[in-house]
N, C-alpha and C positions, 0 to 999 in steps of 0.2 A: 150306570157306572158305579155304585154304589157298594154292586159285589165286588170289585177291586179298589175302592179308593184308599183302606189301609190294609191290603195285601200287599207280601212280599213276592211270594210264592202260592200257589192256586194248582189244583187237579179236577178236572172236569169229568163228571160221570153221566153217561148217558141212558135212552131208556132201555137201550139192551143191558144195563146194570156192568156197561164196561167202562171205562176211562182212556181219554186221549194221551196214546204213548206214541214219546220220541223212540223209533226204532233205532235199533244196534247198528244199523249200517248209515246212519245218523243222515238220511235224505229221506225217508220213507215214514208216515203219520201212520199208526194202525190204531185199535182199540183188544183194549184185553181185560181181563177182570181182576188181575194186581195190582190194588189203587197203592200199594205200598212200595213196590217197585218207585227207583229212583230216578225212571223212565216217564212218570206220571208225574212227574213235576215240573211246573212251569211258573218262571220269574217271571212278574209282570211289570211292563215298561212303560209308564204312560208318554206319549208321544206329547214331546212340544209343541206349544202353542193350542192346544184343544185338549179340554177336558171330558172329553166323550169318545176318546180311542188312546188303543192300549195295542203291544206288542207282549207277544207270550214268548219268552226265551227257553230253550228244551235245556235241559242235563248237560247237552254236546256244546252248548252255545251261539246253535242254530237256533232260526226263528220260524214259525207258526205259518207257513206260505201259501196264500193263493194264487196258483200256477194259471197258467192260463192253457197247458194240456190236458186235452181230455181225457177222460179217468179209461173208457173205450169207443172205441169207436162205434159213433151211431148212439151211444148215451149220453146226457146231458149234463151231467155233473163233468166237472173239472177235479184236475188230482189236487190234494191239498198235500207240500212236502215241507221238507227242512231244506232252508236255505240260509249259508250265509254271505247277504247284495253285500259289495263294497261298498253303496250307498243305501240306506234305509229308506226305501220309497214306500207304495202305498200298499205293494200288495201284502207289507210281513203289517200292515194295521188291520184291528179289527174293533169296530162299535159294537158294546155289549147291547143287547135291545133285552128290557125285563119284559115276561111272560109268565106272571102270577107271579111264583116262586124261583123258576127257571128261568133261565136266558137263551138266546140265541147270539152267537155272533157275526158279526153281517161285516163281510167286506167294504172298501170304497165303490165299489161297482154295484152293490145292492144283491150283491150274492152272499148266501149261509151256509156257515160249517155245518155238514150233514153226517152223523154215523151211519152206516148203512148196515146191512142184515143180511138175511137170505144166503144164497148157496154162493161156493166161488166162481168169480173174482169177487162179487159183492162184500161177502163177509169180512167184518172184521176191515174196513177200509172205511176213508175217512174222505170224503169230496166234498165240493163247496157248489150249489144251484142256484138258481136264482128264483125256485117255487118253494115255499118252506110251510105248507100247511101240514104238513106231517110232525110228529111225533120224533123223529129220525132228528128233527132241527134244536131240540131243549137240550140243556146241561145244567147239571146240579154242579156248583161250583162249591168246594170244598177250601178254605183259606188252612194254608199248611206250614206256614209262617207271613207273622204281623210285621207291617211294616212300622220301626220303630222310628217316632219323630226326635231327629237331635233338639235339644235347644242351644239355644247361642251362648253364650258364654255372658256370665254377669257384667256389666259396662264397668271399665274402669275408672273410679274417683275423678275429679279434674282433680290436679296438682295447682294449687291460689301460689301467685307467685310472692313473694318476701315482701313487695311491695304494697302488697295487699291484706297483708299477715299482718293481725292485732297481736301482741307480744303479752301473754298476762303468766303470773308466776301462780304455780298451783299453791293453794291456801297450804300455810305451814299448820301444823298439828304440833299442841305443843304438849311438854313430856309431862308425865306425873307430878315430878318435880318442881314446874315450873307453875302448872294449876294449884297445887298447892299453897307454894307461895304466893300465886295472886290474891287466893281464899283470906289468905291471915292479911293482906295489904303489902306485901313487900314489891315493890316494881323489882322487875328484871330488865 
């Protein structure tokens, strides 16, 4: 959890040297090699109650989803999309797991974001397995805005009520005039 705990925002790069984008049709995960694209960013939401899962919000303000349809049929991966649940259940969370320097992200089912390669449909698509010895399962996570911590506002004074209140007059300072004359003895 560590690589998100004072991110705001996060872009993930994988070993095909591309980055997890929210597509334009704002339901569809691909990978592309423009980590500057405004596509490649994702807010992260750490999920109440647990400090060890987080939600990735896209550009559109859909979230990071493990579907439960298959990417094709007779393959084993699942499609990973954008969804926005009118309730936040388990599939938009994800547990970062560290791997040296990289991560993996592992659903509540014990399945991992995978980039995948090779020819189409594979290319360039983005599903989640539940075997992750491959290379295909690491992301270099990129912090693209800090999360800034507010602090609270200084406490205000108690107010001692009157009752409580020692009355002292501030020392008077007296003039030129009047030290002088004390100097030679004359009371004032």
């Amino acid at each position: 959890m560590e690589f998100f705990h004072n991110a705001k925002a996060v872009r993930m790069r994988n070993v095909h040297e591309k980055y997890l984008m929210a597509d334009e049709d704002e339901e569809t995960v691909t990978q592309e090699r423009n980590g500057s694209d405004k596509r490649a960013r994702w807010t992260v939401e750490p999920v109440r109650g647990s400090s060890e899962v987080i939600r990735l919000k896209s550009c559109y303000g859909s979230y990071l989803t493990a579907s439960k349809e298959r990417f094709l049929l007779g393959a084993t991966g699942r499609k990973v999309v954008l969804s926005k649940p009118s309730g936040l259940d388990s599939s938009v969370e994800w547990e970062p797991v560290r791997e040296g320097s990289k991560l993996k992200l592992k659903t509540r089912h014990g399945r991992f974001l995978r980039a995948n390669g090779g020819l189409p449909p594979w290319r360039n698509s983005v599903t989640h397995h539940s075997r992750h010895s491959s290379d295909s399962f690491l992301w270099d996570v990129d912090v693209v805005e800090i999360l800034v911590e507010t602090t609270s506002p200084a406490p205000v004074p108690a107010i001692t009520s009157p009752q409580n209140m020692r009355l002292s007059s501030p020392p008077m300072s007296k003039t030129t005039s009047e030290k002088s004359k004390e100097e030679v003895g004359i009371v004032v």
